[in-house]
Structure formats: C-alpha cells, structure tokens
C-alpha positions as CSV (number, residue, x, y, z in Angstrom):
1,X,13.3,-13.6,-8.2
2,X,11.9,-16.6,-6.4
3,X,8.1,-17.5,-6.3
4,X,7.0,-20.1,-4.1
5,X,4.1,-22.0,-5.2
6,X,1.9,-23.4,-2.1
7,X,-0.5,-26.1,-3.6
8,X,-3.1,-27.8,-0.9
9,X,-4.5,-30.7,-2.0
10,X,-3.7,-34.2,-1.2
11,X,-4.7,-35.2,-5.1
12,X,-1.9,-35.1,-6.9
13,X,-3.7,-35.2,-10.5
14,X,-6.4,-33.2,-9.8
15,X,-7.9,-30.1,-10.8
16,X,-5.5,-27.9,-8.4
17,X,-2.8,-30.1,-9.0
18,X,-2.8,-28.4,-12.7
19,X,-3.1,-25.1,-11.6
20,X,-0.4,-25.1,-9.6
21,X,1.2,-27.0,-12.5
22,X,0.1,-23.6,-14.8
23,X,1.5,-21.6,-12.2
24,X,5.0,-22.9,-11.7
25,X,5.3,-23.3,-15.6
26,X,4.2,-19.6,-15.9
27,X,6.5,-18.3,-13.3
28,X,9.6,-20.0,-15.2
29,X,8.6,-19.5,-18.5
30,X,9.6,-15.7,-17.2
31,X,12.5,-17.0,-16.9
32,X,12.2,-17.0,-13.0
33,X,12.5,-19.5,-9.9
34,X,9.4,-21.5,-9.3
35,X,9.3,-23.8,-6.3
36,X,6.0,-25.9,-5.4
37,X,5.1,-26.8,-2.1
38,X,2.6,-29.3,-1.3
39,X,1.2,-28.9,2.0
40,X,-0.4,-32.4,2.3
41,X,3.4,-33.6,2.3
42,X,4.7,-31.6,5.0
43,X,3.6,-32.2,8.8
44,X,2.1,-28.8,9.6
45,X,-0.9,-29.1,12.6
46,X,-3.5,-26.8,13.1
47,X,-3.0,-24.1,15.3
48,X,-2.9,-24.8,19.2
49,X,-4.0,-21.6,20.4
50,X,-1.6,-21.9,23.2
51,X,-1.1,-20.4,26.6
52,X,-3.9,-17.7,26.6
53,X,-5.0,-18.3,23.1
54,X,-1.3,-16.3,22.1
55,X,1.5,-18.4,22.3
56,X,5.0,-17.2,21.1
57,X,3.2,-16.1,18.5
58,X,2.0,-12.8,19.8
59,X,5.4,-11.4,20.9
60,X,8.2,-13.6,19.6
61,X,6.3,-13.7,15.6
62,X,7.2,-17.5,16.1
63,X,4.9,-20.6,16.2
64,X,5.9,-22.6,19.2
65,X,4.5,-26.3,18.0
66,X,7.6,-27.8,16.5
67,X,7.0,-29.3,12.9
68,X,7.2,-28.7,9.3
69,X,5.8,-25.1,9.8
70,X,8.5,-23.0,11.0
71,X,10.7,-23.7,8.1
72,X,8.0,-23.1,5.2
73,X,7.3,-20.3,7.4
74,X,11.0,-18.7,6.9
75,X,10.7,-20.2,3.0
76,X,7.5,-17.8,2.3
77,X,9.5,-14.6,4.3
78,X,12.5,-15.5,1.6
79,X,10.4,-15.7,-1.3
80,X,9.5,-12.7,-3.4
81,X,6.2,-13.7,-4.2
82,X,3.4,-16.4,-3.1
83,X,1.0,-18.1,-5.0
84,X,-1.6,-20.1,-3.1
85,X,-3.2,-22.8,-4.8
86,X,-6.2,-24.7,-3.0
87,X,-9.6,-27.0,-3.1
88,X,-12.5,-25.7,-2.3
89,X,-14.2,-27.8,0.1
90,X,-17.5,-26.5,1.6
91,X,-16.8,-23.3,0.6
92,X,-13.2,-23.1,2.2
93,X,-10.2,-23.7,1.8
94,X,-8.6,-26.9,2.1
95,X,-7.1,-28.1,6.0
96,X,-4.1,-28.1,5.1
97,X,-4.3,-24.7,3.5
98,X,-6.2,-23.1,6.7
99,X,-3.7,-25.0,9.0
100,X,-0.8,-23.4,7.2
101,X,-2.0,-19.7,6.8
102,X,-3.9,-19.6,10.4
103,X,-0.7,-20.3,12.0
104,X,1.5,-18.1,9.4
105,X,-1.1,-15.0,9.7
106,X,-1.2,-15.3,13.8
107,X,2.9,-15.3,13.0
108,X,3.4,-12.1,10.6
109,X,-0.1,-10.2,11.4
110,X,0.8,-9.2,15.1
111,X,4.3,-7.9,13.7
112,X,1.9,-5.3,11.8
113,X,3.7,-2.9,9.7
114,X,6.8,-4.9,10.2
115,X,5.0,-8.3,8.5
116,X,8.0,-10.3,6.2
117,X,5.1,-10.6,4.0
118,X,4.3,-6.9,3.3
119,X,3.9,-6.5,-0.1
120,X,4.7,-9.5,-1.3
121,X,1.9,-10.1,-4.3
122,X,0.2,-12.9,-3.9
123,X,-2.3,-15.1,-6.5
124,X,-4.7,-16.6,-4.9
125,X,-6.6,-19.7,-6.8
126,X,-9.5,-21.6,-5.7
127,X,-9.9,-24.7,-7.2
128,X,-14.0,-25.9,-7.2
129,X,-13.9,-29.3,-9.0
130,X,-17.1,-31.3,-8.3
131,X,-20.1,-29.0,-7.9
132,X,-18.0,-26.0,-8.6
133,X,-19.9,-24.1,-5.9
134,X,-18.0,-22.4,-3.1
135,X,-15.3,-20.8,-5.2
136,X,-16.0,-16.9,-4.1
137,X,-16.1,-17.7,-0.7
138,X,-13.2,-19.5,-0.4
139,X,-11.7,-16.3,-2.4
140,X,-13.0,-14.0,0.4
141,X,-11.2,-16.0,3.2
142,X,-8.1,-16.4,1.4
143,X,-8.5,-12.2,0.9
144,X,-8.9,-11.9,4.2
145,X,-5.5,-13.7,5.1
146,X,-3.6,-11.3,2.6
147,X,-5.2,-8.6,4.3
148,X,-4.1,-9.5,7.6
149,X,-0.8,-10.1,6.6
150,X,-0.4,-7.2,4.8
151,X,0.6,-8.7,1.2
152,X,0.1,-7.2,-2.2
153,X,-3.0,-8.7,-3.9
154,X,-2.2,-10.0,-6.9
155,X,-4.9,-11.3,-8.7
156,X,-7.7,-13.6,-7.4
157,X,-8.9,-16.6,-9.3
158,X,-11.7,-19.3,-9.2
159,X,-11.7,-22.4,-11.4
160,X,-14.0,-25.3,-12.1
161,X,-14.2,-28.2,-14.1
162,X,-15.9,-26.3,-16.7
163,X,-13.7,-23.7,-17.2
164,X,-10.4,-25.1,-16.5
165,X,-9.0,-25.0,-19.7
166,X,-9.5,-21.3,-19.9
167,X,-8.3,-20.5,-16.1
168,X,-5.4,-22.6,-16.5
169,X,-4.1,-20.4,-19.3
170,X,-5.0,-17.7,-17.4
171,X,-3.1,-18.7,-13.5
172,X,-0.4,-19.7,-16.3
173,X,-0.9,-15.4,-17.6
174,X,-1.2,-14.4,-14.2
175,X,1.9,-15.9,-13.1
176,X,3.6,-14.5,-15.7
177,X,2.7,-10.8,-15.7
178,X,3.2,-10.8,-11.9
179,X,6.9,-11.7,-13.0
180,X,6.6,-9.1,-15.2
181,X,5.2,-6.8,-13.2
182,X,7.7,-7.3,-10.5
183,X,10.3,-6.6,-12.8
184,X,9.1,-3.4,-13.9
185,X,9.0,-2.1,-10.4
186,X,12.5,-3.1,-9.5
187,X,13.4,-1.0,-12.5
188,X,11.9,1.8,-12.1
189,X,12.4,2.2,-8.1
C-alpha cells in the first residue's frame, strides 16, 4: 500500500509541518509506504479557467497548463490513499492547497463515477496555529473537495496550538487505523 502525504505549507517547522510528520510516521509504522509531498516546492498555478471556463479538463480529465500538476496528479491516481495536510489561513485552506485540489477536482469530478480517486480514503487535517480560529471551515471546504471527487472520507481533523500534542498522536492513530482498515478490506473482499 502506498499513502501519499500532501502537506501545504511553506513553513517547514511549523505546526502542519508535524502533522504531516505524525502522519507519514503513522502510515509506516503500519509497516506501509509513506511519501510526503510539499506543495510549496512544486510549481503548481492556480487554475486558468480556460477556453469557456472548461479547458481539457471537461472532456480529456487533463489539466492543460503545463507544470508540476499533471504529474502529482497521476501520483495521487497511483496512490491507495491521500492524506491532506494544510494551514488554515482565513478560514481556508492554504493557496497552494486550493490551487492543487481546484485543478485536481475540475480533473477527476467531471469523469463522475469513473473518478481515479473513488474511494480512496482520505484524512483531511487542518492545521489553525495562531488564533486557532477557522479550523471547521477549512474542514468543510476540504469535505466538499472529497465529495466532489468521490473519495472515501476518512476521518477529519482540526488542530491548534493548544491541542497539538494530543492531535498529533491522534493524525499519528488515524493514519494508522486507515492502514489498518485498508487491510482488513482487502482481506475480506
């Protein structure tokens, strides 16, 4: 099994730095393959609404603005599971994290039932570290995207600053029983 691990934040010692951190060490602990990805390395633009507002993206299932995103986009379809870690900022996710799943839902969600990402569980983390506010919105939109894309909700978590020690542990758990869970299901279908 292979779990990607798609962290948004340009801080690479922060607060979602660590969860994604607790995820990846969850996911091998299992005794599983754990890749990170950090969006803020890659060169992934927001979406160009193109032609008529539907590029290639409407019939082909293909962004047509050439850069990082096309191959992260065949990385997700290959993985067997996602786990998206952001910041929030104003409520939201991070840029980099709305530029990447904008352009992957307009991608996958038009192919409807026949989405590569059908199913695939996904955890979804918000990370609130200054105020701490924002963190169940940000949850909602991030819902939203799984919804559109047709992927298995996972589990849904918010973290602060003040609870971080205890949400850590628990992305670490979540990872883990997704593994597990995963697992299970492979057995018994």
């Amino acid at each position: 099994m292979k779990v990607l691990v798609i962290s948004a934040s340009p801080n690479i010692d922060g607060l979602t730095a660590a969860c994604a951190a607790a995820a990846l060490e969850g996911v091998r602990l299992s005794g599983e393959t754990a890749e990170e990805v950090r969006l803020n390395d890659l060169d992934i633009s927001n979406c160009q609404a193109c032609g008529n507002g539907w590029g290639t993206c409407l019939n082909d299932h293909r962004c047509q603005v050439e850069d990082d995103f096309q191959t992260l986009h065949a990385r997700c379809l290959a993985a067997d599971a996602l786990i998206l870690v952001t910041p929030v900022y104003w409520g939201e996710m991070s840029e980099a994290a709305k530029a990447f799943l904008d352009r992957l839902r307009r991608c996958e969600a038009t192919l409807r039932a026949e989405s590569g990402l059908k199913a695939k569980p996904v955890i979804a983390v918000a990370a609130a570290g200054g105020s701490g506010n924002g963190s169940i919105t940000c949850l909602a939109s991030m819902e939203r995207w799984i919804d559109h894309v047709q992927a298995r909700k996972f589990d849904f978590i918010a973290v602060n600053r003040w609870t971080r020690p205890v949400k850590l542990e628990m992305i670490h758990r979540s990872a883990q029983l997704m593994i597990q869970t995963m697992k299970e299901e492979t057995h018994a279908g």
